[in-house]
N, CA, C and O of each residue as an XYZ file, in Angstrom:
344
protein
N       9.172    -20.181      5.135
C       8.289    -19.296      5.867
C       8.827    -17.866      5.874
O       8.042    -16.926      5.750
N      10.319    -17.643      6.034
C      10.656    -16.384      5.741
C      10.871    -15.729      4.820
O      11.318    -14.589      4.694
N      10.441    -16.701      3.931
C       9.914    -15.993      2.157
C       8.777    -15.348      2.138
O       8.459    -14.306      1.566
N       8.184    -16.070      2.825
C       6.846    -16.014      2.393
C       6.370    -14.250      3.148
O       5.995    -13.211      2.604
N       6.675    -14.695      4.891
C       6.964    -13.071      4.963
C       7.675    -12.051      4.414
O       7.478    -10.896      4.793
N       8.406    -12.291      3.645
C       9.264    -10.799      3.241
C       8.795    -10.541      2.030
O       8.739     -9.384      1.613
N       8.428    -11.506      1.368
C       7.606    -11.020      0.505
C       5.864    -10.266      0.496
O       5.159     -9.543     -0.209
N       5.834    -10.834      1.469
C       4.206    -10.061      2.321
C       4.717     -8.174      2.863
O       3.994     -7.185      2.986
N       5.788     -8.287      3.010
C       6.208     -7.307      3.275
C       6.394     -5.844      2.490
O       5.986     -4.687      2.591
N       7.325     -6.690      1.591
C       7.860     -6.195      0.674
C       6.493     -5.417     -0.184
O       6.465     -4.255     -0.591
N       5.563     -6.319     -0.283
C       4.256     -5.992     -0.888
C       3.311     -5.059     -0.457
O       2.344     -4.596     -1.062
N       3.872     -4.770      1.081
C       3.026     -4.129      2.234
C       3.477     -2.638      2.001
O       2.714     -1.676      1.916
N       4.621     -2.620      1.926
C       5.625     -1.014      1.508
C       5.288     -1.015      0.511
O       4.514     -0.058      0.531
N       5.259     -1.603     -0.992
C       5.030     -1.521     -2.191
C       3.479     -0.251     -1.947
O       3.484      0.961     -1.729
N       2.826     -0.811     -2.042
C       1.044     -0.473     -1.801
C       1.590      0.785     -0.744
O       1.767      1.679     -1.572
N       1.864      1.227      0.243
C       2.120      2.357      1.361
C       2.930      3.215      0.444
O       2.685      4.417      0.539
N       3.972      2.812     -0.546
C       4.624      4.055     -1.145
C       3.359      4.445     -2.229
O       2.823      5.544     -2.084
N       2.919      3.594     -3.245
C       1.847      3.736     -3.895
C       0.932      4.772     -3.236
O       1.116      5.871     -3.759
N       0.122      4.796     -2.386
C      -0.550      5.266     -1.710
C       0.073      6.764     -1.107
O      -0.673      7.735     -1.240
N       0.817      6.884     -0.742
C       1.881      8.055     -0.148
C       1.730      8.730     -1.493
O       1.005      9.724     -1.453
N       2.372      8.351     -2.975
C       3.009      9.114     -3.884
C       1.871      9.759     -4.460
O       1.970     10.943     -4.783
N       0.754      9.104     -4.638
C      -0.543      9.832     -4.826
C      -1.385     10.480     -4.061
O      -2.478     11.019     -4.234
N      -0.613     10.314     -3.116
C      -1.597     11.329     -1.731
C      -0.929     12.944     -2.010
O      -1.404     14.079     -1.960
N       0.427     12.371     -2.325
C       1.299     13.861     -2.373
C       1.005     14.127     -3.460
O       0.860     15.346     -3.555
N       0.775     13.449     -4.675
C       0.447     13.970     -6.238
C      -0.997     14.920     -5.968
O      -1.150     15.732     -6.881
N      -1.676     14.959     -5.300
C      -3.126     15.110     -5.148
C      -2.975     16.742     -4.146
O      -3.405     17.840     -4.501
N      -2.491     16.527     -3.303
C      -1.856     17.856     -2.444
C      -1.294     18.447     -3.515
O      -2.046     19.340     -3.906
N      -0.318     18.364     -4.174
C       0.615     19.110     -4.814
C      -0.520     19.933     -5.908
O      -0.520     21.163     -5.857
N      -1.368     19.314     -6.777
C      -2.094     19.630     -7.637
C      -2.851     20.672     -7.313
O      -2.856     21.763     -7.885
N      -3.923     20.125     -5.784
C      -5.096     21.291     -5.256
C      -4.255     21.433     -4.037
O      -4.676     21.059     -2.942
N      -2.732     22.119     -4.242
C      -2.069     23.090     -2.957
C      -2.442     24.745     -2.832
O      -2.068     25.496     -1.932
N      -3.196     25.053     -3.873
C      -3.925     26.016     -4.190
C      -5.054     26.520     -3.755
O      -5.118     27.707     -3.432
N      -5.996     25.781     -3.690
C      -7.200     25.214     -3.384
C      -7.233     25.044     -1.652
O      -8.107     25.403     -0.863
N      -6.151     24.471     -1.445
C      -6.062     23.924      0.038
C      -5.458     25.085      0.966
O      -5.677     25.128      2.177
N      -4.778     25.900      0.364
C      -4.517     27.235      0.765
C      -5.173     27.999      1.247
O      -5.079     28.506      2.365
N      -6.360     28.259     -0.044
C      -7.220     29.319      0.118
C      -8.662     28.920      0.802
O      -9.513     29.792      0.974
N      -8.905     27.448      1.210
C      -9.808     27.172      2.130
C      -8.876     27.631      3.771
O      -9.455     27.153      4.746
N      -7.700     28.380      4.097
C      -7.137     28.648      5.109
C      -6.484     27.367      5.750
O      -6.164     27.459      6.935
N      -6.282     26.334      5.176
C      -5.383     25.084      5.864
C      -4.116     25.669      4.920
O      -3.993     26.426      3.957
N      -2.995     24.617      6.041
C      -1.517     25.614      6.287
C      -1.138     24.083      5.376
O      -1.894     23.188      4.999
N       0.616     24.278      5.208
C       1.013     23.457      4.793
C       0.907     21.712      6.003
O       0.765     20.560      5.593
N       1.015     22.086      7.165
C       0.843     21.219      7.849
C      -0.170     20.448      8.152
O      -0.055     19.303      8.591
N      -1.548     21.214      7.869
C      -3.104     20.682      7.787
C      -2.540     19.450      6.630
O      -2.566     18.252      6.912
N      -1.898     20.138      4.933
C      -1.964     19.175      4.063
C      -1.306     17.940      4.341
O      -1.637     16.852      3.870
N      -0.322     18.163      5.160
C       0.526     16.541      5.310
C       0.289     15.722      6.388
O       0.827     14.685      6.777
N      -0.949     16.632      6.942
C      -1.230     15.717      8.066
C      -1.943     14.619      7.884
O      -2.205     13.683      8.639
N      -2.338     14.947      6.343
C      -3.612     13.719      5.780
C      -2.820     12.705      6.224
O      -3.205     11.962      7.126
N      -1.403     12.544      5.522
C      -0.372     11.088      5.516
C      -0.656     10.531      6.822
O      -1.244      9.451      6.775
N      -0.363     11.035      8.110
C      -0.671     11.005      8.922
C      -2.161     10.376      9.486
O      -2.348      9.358     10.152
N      -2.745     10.965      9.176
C      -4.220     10.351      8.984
C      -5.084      9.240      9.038
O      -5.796      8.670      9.864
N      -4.538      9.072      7.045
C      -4.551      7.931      6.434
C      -4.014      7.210      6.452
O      -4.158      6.454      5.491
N      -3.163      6.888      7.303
C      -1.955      5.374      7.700
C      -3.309      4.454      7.452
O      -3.528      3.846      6.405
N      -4.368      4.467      8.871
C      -5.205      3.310      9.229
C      -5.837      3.082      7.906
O      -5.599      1.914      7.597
N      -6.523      3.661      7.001
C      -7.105      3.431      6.125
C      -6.106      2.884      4.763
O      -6.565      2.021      4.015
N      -4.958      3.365      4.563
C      -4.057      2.581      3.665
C      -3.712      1.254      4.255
O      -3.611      0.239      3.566
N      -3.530      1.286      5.572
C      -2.973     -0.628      5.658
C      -3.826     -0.949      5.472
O      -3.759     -1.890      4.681
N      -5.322     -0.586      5.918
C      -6.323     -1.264      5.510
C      -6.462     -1.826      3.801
O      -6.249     -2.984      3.439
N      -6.789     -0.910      3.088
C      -6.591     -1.074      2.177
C      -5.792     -2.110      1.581
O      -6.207     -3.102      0.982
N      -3.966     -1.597      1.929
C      -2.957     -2.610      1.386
C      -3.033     -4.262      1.693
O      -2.527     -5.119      0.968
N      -3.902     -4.552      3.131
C      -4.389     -5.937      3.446
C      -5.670     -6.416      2.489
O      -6.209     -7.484      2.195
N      -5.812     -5.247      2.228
C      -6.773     -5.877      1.257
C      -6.858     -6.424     -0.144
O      -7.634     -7.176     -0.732
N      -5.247     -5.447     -0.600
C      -5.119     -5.755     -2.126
C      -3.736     -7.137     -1.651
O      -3.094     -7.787     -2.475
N      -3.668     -7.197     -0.725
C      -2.665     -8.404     -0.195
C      -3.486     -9.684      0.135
O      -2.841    -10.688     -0.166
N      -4.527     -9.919      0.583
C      -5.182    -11.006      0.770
C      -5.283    -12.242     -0.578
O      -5.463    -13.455     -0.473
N      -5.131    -11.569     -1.578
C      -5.289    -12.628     -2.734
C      -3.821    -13.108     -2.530
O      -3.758    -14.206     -1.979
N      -2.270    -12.369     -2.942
C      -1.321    -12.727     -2.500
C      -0.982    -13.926     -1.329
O      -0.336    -14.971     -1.248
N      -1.592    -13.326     -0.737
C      -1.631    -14.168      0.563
C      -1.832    -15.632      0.559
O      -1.012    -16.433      1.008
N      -3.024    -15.952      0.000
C      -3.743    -17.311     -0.664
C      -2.704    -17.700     -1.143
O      -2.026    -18.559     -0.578
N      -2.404    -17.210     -2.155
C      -1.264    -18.035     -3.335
C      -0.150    -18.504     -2.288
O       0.038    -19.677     -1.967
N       0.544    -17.423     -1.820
C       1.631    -18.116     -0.739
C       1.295    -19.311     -0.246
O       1.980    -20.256     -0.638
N       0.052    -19.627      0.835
C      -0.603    -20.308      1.412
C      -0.663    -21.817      0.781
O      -0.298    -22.844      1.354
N      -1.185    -21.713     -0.475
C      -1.546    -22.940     -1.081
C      -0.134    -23.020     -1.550
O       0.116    -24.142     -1.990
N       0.927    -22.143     -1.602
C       2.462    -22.141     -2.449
C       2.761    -23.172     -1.376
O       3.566    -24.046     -1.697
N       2.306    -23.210     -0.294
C       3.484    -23.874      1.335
C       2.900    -25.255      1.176
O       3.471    -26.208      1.706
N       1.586    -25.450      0.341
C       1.089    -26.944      0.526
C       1.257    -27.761     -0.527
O       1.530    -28.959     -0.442
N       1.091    -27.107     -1.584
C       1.499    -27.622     -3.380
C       1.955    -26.217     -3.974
O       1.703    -25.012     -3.959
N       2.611    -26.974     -4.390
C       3.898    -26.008     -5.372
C       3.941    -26.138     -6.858
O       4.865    -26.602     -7.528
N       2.871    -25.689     -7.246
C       2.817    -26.138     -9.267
C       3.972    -24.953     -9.547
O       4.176    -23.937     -8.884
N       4.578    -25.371    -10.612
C       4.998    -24.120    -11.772
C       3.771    -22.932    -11.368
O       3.753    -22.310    -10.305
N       2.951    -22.815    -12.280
C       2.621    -22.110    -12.626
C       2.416    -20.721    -11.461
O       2.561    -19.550    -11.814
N       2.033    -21.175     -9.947
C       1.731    -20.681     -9.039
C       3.119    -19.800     -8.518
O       3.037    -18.766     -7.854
N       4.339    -20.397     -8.938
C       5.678    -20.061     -8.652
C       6.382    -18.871     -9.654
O       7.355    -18.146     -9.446
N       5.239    -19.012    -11.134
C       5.455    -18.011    -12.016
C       4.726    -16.651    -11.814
O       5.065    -15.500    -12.090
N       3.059    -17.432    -10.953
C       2.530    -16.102    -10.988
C       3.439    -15.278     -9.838
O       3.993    -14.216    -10.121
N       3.531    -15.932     -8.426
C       3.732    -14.942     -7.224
C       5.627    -14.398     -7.224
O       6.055    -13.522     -6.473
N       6.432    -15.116     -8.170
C       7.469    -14.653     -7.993
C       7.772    -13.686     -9.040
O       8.842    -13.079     -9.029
């Protein structure tokens, strides 16, 4: 069982840095743009801020299939299921 969470975890930060590194790739690009509409540097990073609720959302969402596999991993355990999730 404490596999199964840390790997839910692990998957949970995975997807939140994902999400972070392209939020900042995206600022960095139109920091120009975001300037000259009169937002400060702090308007831009406040998105991160922001968008927490909508990225976990998200990350539960690209985690729910994961999830399954664990699930059915705790009741039958084929190979193959042990190749895909590990």
């Amino acid at each position: 069982m404490k596999r199964i969470i840390l790997s839910l975890i692990k998957q949970l930060i995975f997807w939140m840095l994902v999400f972070a590194s392209f939020r900042a790739a995206f600022i960095i690009y139109y920091f120009n743009s975001i300037k000259a509409e009169g937002a400060g540097f702090s308007d831009a990073t406040a998105s991160f801020w922001h968008a927490l609720p909508l990225d976990i959302a998200t990350a539960c969402y690209f985690l729910l299939f994961p999830f399954l596999i664990l699930f059915i991993q705790t009741l039958y355990s084929p190979k193959l299921l042990n190749y895909i999730n590990y």
